[in-house]
C-alpha positions as MATLAB code, in Angstrom:
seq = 'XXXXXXXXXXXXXXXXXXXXXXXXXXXXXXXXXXXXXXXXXXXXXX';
ca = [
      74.721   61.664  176.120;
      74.484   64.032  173.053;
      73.435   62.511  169.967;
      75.016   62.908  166.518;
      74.376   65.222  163.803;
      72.743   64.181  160.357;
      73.484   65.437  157.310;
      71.531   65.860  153.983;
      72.830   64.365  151.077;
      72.737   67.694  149.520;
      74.524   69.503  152.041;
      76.997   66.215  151.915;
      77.377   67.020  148.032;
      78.220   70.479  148.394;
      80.706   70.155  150.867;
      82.160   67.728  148.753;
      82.206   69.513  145.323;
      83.661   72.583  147.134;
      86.296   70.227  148.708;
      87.087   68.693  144.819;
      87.453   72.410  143.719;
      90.440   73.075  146.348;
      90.002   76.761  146.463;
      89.895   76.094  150.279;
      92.256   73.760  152.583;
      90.350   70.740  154.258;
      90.057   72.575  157.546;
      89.126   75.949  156.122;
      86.585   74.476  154.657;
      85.601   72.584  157.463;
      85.503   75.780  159.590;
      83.544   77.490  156.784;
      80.506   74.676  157.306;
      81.032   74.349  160.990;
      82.189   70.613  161.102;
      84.889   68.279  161.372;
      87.983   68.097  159.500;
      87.753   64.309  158.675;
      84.450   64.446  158.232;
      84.924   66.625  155.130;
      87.751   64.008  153.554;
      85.554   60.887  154.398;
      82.859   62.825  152.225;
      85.551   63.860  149.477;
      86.581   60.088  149.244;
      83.131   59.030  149.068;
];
């Protein structure tokens, strides 16, 4: 059994402020920082 990732709170915020800038689709961006599409929106929303 594999255990899940943690994330900073700053990486969390970046993600999240490049996400609110839109210069990148959802999934680009969630290929650019190597994690999961709805990961990226759950952070967005948050």
């Amino acid at each position: 059994m594999t255990k899940r990732k943690r994330y900073t709170s700053e990486f969390k915020a970046k993600v999240a402020l490049e996400a609110t800038r839109e210069e990148l689709t959802t999934t680009g961006l969630a290929k650019k920082c190597d994690i999961h599409p709805t990961i990226t929106s759950g952070w967005n929303k948050a």
